[in-house]
C-alpha atoms as an extended CHARMM CRD file, in Angstrom:
* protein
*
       271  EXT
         1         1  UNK       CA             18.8190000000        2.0470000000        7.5840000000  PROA      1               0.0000000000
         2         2  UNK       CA             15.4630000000        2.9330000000        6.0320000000  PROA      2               0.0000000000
         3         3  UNK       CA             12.6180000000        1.1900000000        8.1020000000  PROA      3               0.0000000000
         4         4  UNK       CA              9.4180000000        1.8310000000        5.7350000000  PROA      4               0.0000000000
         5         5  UNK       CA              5.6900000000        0.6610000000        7.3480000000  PROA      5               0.0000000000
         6         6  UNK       CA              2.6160000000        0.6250000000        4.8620000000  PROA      6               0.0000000000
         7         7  UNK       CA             -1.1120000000       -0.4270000000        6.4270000000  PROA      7               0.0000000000
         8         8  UNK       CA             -4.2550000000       -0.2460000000        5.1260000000  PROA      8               0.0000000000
         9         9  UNK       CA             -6.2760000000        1.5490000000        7.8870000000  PROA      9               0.0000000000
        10        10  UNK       CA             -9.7980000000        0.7710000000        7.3970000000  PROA      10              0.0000000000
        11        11  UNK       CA            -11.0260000000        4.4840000000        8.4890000000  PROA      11              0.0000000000
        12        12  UNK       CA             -7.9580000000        6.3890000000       10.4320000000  PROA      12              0.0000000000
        13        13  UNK       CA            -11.0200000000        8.2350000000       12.9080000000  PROA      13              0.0000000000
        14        14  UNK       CA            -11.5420000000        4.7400000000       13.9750000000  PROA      14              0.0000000000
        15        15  UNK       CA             -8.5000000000        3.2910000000       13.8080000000  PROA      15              0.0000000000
        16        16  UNK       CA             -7.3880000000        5.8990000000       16.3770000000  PROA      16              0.0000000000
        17        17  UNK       CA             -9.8610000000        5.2130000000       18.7500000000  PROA      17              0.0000000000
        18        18  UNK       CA             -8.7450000000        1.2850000000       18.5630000000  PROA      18              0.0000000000
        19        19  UNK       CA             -5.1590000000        1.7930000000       19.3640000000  PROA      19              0.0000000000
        20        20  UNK       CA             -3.2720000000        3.6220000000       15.9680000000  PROA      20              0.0000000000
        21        21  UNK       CA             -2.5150000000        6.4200000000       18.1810000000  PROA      21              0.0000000000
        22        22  UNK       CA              0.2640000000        4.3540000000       20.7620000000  PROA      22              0.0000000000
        23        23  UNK       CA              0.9640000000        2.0810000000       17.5030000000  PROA      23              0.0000000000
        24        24  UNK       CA              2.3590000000        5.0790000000       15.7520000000  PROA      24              0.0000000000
        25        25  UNK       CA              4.0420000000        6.5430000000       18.7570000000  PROA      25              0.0000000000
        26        26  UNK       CA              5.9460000000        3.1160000000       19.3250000000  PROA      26              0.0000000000
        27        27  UNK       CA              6.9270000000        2.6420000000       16.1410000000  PROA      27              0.0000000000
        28        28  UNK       CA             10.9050000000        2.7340000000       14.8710000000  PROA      28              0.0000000000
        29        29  UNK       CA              9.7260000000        3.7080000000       11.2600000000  PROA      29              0.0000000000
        30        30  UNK       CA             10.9900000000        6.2550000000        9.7310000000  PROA      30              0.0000000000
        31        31  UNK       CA              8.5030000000        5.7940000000        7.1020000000  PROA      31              0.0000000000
        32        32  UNK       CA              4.8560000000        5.5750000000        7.1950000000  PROA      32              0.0000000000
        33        33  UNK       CA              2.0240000000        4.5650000000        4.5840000000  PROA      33              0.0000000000
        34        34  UNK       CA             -1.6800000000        4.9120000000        5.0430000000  PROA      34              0.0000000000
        35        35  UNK       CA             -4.4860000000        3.4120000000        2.8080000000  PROA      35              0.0000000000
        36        36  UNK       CA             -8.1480000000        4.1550000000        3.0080000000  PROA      36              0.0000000000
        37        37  UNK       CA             -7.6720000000        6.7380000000        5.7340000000  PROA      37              0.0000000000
        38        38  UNK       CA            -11.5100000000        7.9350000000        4.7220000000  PROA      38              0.0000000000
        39        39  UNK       CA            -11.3270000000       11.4280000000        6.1030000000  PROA      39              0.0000000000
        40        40  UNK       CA             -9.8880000000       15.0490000000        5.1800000000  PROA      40              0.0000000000
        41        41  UNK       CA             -7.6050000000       16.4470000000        7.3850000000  PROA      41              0.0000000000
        42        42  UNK       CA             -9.8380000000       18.6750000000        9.4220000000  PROA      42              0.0000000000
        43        43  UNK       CA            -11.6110000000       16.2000000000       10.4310000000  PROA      43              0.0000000000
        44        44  UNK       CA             -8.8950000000       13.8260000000       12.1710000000  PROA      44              0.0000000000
        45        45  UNK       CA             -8.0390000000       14.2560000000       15.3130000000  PROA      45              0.0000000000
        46        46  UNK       CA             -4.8320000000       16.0030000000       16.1730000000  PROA      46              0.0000000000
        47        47  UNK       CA             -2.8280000000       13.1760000000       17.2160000000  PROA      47              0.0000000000
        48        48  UNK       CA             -3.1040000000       11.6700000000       13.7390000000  PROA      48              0.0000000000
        49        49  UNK       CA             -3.4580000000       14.9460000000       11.5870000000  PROA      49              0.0000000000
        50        50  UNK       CA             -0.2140000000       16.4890000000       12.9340000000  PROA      50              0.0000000000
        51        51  UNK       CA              1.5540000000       14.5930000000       14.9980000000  PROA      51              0.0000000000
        52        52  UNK       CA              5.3040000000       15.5160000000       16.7680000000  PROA      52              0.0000000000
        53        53  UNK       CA              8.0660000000       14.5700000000       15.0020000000  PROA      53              0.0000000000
        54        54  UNK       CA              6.2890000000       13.4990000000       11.8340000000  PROA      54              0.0000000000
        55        55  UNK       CA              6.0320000000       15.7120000000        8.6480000000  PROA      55              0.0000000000
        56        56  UNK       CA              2.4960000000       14.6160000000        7.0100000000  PROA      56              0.0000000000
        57        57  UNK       CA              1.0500000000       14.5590000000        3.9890000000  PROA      57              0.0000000000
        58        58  UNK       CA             -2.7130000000       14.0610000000        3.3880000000  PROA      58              0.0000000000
        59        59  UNK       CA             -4.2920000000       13.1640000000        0.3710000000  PROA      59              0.0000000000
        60        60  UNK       CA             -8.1460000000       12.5640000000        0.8210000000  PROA      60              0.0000000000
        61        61  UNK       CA            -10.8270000000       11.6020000000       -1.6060000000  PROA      61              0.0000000000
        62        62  UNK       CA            -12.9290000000       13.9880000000       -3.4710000000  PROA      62              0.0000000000
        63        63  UNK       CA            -15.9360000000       12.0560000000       -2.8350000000  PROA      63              0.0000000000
        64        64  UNK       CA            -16.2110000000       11.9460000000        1.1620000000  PROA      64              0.0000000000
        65        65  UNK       CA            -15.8120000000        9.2900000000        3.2920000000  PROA      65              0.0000000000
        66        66  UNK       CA            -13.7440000000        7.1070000000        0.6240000000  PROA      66              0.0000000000
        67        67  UNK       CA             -9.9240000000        5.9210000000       -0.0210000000  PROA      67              0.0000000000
        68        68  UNK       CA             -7.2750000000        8.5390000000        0.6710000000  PROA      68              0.0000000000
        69        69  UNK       CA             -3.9750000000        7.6600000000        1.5590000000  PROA      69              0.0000000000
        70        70  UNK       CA             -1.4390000000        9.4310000000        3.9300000000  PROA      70              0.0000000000
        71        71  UNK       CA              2.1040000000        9.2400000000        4.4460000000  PROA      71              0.0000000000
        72        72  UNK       CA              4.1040000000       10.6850000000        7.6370000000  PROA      72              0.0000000000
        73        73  UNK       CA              7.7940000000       10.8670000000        7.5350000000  PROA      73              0.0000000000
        74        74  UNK       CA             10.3930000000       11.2720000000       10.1350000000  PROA      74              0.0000000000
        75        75  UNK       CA             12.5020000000       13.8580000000        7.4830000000  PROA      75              0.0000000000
        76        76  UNK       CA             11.2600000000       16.8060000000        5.5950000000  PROA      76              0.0000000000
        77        77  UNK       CA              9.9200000000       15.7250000000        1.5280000000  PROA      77              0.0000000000
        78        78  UNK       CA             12.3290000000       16.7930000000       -0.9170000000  PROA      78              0.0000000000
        79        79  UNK       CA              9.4560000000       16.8430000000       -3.0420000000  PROA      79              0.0000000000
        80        80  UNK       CA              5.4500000000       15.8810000000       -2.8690000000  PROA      80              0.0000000000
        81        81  UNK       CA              3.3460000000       14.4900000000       -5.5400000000  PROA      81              0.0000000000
        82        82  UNK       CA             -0.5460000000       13.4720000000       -5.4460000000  PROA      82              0.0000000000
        83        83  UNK       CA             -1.8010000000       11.0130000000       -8.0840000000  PROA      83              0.0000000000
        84        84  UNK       CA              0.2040000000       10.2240000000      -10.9710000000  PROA      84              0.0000000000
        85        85  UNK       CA             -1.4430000000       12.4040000000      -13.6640000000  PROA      85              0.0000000000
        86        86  UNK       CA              0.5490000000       14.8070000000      -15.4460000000  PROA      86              0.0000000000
        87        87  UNK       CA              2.9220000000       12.4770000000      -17.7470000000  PROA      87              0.0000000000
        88        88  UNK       CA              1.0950000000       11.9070000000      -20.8940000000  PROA      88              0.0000000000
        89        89  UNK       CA             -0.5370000000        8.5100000000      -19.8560000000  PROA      89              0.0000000000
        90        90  UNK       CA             -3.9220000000        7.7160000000      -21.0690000000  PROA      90              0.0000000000
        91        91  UNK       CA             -6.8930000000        7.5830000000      -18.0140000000  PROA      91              0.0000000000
        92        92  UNK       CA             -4.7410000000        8.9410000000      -15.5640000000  PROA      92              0.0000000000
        93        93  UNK       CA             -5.8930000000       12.0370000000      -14.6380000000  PROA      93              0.0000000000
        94        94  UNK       CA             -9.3090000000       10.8560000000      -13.6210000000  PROA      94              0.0000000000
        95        95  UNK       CA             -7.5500000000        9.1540000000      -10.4660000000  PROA      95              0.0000000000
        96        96  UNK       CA             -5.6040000000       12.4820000000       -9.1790000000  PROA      96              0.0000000000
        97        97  UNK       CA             -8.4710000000       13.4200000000       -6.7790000000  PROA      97              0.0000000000
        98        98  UNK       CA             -9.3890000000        9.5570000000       -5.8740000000  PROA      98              0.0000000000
        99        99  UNK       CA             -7.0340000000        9.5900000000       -3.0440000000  PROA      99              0.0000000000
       100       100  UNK       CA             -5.0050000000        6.5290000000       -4.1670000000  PROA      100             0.0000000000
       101       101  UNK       CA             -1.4200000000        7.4920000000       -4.7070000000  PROA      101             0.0000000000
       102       102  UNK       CA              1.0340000000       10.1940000000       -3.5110000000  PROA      102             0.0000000000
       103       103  UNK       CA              4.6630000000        9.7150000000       -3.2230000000  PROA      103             0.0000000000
       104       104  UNK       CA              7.5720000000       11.8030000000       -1.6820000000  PROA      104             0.0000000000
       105       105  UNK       CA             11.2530000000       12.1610000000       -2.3900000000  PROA      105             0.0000000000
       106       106  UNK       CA             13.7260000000       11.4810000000        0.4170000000  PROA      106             0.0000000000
       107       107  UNK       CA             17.6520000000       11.2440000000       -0.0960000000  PROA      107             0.0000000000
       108       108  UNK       CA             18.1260000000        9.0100000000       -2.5790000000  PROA      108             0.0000000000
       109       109  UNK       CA             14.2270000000        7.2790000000       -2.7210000000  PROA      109             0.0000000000
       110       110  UNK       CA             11.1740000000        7.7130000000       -3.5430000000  PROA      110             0.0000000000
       111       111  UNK       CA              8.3020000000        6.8770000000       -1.0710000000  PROA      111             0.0000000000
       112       112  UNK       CA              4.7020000000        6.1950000000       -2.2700000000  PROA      112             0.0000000000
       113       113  UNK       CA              1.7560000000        5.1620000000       -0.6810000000  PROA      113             0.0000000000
       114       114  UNK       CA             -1.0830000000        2.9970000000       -2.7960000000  PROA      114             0.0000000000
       115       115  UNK       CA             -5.0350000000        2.7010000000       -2.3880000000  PROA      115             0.0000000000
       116       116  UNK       CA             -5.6350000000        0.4290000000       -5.5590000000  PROA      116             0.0000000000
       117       117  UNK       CA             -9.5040000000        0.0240000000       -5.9320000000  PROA      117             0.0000000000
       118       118  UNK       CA            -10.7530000000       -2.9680000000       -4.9560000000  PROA      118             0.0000000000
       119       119  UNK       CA            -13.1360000000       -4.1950000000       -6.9710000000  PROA      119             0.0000000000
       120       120  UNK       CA            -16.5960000000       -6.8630000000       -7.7500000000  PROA      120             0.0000000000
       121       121  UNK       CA            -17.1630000000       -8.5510000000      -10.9670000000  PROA      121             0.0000000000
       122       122  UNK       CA            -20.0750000000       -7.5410000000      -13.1680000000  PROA      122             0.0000000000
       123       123  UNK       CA            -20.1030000000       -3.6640000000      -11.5550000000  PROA      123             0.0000000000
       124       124  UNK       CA            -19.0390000000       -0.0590000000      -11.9920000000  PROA      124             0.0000000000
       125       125  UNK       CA            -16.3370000000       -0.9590000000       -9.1300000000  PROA      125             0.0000000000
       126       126  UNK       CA            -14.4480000000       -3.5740000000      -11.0690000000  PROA      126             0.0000000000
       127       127  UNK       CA            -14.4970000000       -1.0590000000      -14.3300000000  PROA      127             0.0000000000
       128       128  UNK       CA            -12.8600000000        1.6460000000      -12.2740000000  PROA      128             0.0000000000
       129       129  UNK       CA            -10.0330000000       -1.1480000000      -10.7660000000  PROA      129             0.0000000000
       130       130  UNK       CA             -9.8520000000       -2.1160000000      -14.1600000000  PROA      130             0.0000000000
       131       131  UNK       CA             -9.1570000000        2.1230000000      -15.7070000000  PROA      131             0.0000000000
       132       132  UNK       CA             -6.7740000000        2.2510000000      -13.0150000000  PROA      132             0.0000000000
       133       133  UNK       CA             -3.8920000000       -0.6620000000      -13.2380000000  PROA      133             0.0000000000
       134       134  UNK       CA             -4.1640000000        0.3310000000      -17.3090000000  PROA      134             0.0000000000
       135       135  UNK       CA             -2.8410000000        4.0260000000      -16.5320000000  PROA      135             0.0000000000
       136       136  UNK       CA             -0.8830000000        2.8830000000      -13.3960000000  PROA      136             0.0000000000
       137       137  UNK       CA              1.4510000000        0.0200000000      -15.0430000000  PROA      137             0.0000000000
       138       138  UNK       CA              3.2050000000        2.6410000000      -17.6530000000  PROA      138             0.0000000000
       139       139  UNK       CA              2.9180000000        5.1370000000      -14.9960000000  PROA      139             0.0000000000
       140       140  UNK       CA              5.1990000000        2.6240000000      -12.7870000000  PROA      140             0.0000000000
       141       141  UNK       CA              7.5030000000        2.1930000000      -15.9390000000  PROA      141             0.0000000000
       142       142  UNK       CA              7.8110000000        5.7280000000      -16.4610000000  PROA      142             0.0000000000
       143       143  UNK       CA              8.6190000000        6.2180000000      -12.8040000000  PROA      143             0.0000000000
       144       144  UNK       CA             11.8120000000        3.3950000000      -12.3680000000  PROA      144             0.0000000000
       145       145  UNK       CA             13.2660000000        5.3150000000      -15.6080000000  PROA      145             0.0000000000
       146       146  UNK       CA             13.1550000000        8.9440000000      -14.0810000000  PROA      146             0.0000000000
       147       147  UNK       CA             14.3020000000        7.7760000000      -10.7870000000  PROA      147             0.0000000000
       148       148  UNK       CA             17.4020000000        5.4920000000      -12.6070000000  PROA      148             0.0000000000
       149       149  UNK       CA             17.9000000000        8.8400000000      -14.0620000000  PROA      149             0.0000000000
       150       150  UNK       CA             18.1780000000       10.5840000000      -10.7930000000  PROA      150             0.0000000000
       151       151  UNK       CA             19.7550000000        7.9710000000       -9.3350000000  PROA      151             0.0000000000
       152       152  UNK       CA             16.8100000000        7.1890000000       -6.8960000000  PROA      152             0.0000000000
       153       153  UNK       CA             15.1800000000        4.3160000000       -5.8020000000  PROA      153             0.0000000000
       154       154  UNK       CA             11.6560000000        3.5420000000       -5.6150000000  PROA      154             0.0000000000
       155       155  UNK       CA              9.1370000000        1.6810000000       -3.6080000000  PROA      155             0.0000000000
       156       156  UNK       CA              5.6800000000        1.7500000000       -3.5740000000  PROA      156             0.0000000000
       157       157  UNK       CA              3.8980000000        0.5990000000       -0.3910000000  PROA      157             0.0000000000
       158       158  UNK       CA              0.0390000000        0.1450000000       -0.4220000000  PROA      158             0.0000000000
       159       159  UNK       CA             -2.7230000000       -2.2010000000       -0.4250000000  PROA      159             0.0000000000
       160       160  UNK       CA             -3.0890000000       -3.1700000000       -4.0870000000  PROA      160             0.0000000000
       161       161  UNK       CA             -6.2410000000       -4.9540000000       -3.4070000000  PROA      161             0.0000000000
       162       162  UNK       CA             -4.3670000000       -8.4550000000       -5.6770000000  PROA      162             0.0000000000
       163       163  UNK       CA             -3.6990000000      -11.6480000000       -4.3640000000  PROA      163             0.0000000000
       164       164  UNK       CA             -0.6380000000      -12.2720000000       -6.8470000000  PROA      164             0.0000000000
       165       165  UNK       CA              0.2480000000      -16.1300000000       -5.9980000000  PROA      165             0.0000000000
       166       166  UNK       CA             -1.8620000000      -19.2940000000       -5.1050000000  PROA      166             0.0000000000
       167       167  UNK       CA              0.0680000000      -18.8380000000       -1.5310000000  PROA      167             0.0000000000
       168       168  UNK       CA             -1.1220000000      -15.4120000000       -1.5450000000  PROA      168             0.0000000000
       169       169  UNK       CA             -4.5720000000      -16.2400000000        0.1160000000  PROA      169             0.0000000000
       170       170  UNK       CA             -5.6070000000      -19.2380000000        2.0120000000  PROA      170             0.0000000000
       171       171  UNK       CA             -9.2800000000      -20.4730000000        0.0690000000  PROA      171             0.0000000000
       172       172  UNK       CA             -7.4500000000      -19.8480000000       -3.2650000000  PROA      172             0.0000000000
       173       173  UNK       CA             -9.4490000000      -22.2560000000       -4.9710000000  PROA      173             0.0000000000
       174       174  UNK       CA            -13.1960000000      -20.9310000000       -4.0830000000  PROA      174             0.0000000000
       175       175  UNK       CA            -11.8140000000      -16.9410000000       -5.1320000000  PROA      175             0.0000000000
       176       176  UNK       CA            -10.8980000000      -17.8740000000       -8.7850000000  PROA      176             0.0000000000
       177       177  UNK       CA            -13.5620000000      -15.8360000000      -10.1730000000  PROA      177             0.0000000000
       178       178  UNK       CA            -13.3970000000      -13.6220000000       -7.3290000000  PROA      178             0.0000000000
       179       179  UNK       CA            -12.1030000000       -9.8920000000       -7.7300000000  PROA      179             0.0000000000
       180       180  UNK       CA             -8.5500000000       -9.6460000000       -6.1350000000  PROA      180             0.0000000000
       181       181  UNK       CA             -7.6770000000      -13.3730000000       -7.5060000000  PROA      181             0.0000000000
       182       182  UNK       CA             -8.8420000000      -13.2050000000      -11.1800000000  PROA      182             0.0000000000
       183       183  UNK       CA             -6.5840000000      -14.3570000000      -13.2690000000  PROA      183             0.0000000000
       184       184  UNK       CA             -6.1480000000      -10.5270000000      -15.3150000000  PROA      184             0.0000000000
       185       185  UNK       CA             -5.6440000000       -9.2560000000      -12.2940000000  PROA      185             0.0000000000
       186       186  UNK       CA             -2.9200000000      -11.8670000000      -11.4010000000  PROA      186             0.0000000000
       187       187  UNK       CA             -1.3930000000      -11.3400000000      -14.9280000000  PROA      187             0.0000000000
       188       188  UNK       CA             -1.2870000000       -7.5820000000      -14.3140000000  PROA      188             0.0000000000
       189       189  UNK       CA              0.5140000000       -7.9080000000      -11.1880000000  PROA      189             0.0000000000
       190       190  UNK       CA              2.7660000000      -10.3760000000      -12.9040000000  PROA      190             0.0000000000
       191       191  UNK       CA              3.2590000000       -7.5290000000      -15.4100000000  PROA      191             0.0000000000
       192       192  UNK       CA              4.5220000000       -5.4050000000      -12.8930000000  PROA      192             0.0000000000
       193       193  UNK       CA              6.9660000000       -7.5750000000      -11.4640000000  PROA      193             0.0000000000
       194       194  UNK       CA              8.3000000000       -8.4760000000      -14.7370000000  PROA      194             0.0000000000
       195       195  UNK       CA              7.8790000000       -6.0240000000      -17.5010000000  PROA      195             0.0000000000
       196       196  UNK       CA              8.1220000000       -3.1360000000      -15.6170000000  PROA      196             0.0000000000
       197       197  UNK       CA             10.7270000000       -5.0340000000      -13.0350000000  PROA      197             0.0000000000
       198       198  UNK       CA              9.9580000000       -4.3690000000       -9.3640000000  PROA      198             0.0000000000
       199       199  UNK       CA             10.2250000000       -6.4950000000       -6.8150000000  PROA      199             0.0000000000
       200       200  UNK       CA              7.6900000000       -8.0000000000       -4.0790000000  PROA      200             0.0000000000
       201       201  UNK       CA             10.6390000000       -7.2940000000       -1.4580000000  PROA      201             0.0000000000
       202       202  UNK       CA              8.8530000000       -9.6770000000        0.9170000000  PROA      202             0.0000000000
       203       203  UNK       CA              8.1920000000      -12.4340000000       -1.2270000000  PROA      203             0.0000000000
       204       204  UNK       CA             11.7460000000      -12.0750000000       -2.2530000000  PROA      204             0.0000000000
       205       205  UNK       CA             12.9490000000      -12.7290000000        1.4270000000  PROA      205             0.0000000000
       206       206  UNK       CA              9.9790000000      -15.4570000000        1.7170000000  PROA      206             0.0000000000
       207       207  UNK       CA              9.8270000000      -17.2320000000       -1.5620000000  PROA      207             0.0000000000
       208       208  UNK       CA              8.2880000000      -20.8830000000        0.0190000000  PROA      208             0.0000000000
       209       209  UNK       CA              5.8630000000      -19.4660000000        2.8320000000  PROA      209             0.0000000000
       210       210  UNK       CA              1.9430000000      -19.1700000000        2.7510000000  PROA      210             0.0000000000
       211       211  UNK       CA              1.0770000000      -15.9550000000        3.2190000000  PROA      211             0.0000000000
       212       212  UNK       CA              2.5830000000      -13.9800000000        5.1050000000  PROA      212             0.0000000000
       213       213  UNK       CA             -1.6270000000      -12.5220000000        5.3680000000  PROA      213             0.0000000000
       214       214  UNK       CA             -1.7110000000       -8.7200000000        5.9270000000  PROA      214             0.0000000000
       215       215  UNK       CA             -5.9610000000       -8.8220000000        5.4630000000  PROA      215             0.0000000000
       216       216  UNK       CA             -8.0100000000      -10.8310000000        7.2050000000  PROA      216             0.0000000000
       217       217  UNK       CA            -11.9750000000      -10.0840000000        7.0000000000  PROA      217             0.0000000000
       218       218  UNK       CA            -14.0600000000       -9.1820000000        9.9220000000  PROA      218             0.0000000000
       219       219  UNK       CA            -16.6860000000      -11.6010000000        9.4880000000  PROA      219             0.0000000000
       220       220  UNK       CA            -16.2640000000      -15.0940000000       11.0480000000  PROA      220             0.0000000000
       221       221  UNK       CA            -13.1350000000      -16.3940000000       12.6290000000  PROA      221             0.0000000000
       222       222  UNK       CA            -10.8380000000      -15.2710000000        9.8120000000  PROA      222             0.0000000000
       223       223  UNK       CA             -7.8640000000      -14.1330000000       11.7940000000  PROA      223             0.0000000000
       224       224  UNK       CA             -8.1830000000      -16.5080000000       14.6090000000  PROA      224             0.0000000000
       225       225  UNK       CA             -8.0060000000      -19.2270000000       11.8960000000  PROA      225             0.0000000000
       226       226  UNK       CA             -5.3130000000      -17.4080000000        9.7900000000  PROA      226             0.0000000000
       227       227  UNK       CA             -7.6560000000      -17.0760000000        6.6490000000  PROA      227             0.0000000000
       228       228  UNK       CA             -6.3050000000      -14.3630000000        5.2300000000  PROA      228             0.0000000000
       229       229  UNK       CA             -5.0390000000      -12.5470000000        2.0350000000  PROA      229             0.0000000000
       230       230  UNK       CA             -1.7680000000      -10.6640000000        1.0940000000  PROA      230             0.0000000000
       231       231  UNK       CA             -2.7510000000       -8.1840000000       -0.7870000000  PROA      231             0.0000000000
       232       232  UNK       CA             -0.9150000000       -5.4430000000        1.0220000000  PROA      232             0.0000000000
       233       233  UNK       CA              2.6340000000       -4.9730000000       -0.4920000000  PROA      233             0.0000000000
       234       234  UNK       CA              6.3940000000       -2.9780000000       -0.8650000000  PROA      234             0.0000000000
       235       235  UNK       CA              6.9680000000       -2.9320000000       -4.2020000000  PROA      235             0.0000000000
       236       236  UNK       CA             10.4040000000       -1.7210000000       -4.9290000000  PROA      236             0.0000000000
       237       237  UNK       CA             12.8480000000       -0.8890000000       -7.7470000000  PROA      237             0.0000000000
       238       238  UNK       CA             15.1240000000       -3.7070000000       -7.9390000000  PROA      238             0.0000000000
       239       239  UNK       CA             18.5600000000       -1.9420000000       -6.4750000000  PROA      239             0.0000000000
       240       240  UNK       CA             16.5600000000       -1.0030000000       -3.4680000000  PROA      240             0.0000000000
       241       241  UNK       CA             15.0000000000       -4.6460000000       -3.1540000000  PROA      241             0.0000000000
       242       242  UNK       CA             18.1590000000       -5.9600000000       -2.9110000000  PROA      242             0.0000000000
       243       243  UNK       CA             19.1070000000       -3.9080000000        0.1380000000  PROA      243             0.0000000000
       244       244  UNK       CA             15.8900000000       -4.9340000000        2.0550000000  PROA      244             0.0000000000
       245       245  UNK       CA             17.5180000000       -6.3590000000        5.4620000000  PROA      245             0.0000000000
       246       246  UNK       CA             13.8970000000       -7.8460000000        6.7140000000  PROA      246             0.0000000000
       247       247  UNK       CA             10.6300000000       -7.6160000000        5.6520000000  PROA      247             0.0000000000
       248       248  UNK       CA              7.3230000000       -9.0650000000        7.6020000000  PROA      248             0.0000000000
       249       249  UNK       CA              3.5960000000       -8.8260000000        8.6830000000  PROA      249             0.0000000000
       250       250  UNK       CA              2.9800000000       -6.8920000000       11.9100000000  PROA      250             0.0000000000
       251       251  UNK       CA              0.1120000000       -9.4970000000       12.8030000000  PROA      251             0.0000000000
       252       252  UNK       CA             -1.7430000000       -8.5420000000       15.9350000000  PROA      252             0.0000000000
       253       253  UNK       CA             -0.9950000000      -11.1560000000       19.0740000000  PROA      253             0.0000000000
       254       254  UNK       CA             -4.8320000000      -11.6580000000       19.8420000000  PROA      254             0.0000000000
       255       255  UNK       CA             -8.2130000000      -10.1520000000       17.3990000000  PROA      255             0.0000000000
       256       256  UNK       CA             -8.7540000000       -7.9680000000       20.6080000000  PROA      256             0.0000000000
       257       257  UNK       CA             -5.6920000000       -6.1420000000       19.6970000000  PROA      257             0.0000000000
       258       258  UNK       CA             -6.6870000000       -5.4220000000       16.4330000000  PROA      258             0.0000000000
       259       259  UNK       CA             -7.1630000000       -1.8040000000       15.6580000000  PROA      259             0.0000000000
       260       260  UNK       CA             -7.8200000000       -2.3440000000       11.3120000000  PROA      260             0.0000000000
       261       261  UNK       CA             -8.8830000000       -5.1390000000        9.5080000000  PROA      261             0.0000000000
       262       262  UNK       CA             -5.0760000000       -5.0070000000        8.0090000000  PROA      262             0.0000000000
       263       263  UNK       CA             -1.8540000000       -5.5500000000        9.4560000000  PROA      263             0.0000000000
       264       264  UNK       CA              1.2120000000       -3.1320000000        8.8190000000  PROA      264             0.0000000000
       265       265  UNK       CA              3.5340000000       -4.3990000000        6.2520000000  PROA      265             0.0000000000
       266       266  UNK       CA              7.0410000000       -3.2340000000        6.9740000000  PROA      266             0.0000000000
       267       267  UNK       CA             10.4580000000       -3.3550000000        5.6500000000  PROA      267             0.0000000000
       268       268  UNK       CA             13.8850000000       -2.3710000000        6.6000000000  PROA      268             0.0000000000
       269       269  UNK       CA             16.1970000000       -1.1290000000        3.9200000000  PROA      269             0.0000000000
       270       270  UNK       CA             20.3880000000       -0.7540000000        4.1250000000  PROA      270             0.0000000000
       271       271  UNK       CA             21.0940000000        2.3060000000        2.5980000000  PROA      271             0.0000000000
């Protein structure tokens, strides 16, 4: 079994302080994918820089205090890769110091961990979330056909900042024009499902349910009234997909317990 866990950590410094730290150290993943971790290395505390039994890999933002993601794995990478420059695709190079993607090989799969920008109509913000998905899709294409080659598997765990489906968020209607509900973003994430083939491994295993939510905002009563998004995902190639044995929201019991405006996202794989 391959037990994979992707959250969105909303600053890991923070996070750390608010309870990470015994989440990690309870947890039976094997796997583990940070978003928006919004630190270098140095500066995080041991406990979540280096901790036992984990092999880490940190990849920060060049401009300080934004994104980076972060993934820790039980086994040693075969191999380590920051951003997805490097293949001949158009725009991508400007993201490999954003700290929004890095993947690693383990036996048989690749691992990757996502910080798609999240964006605001009518500003710089949305232009950059808009650069990105056009170099990541073919990058995403480019990556199932090297891994078939291999014969690996792929998922990629993140928060990809898209609400794909009307039962994706709970005030659907009043975030049409919205960033992370327009409908090119939608269509993009459609794209990836379908043109380049992956699979939302837990909408597959939930096809009829609202939600499951894995964001819900800090403002108001949001998670106590279960107004949420899904915007965090697994995103796997479609051999792996079909091994996923469970796949679910880690929602906190009570907002007290919350330690990131996020909940893990996590999925167990038969391999």
């Amino acid at each position: 079994m391959l037990t994979v866990t992707s959250v969105n950590v909303n600053g890991l410094r923070a996070a750390a302080k608010k309870g990470f730290v015994p989440w990690l150290a309870e947890t039976g993943a094997d796997v583990v994918c940070l978003q928006e971790v919004r630190a270098e290395a140095a500066q995080l505390p041991e406990e979540v820089r280096d901790p036992e039994g984990w092999h880490v890999v940190h990849a920060p933002a060049a401009a300080k205090g934004r994104a980076g993601v972060s993934l820790y794995s039980r086994r040693a990478p075969e191999r380590i890769q920051i951003g997805f420059g490097g293949f001949g695709i158009e725009g991508a190079e400007e993201f490999d110091l954003s700290g929004r993607y890095a993947e690693i090989d383990l036996p048989g799969v690749t691992v990757a961990s996502l910080y798609l920008p999240s964006g605001e109509v009518g500003t710089e913000r949305q232009e950059e979330k808009e650069r990105f998905m056009a170099a990541f899709l073919p990058y995403l294409v480019g990556l199932k056909e090297r891994s078939a080659a291999e014969g690996r598997e792929v998922v990629v765990c993140g928060d990809w900042n898209i609400a794909h489906q009307e039962a994706d968020l709970k005030n659907w209607k009043s975030n049409r024009k919205n960033s992370g509900f327009l409908p090119e973003e939608r269509e993009w994430l459609t794209r990836v499902f379908e043109e380049a083939a992956y699979v939302d491994v837990v909408r597959a295993l939930h096809p009829d349910q609202e939600g499951p939510y894995s964001w819900w905002s800090y403002r108001g009563r949001a998670f106590d009234n279960d107004a949420g998004w899904r915007i965090d995902y697994q995103v796997a190639t479609p051999g792996l997909a079909a091994r996923t044995v469970k796949a679910y929201v880690e929602r906190a019991a009570a907002h007290a317990e919350r330690w990131s405006d996020h909940a893990p996202v996590t999925a167990v794989f038969d391999l």
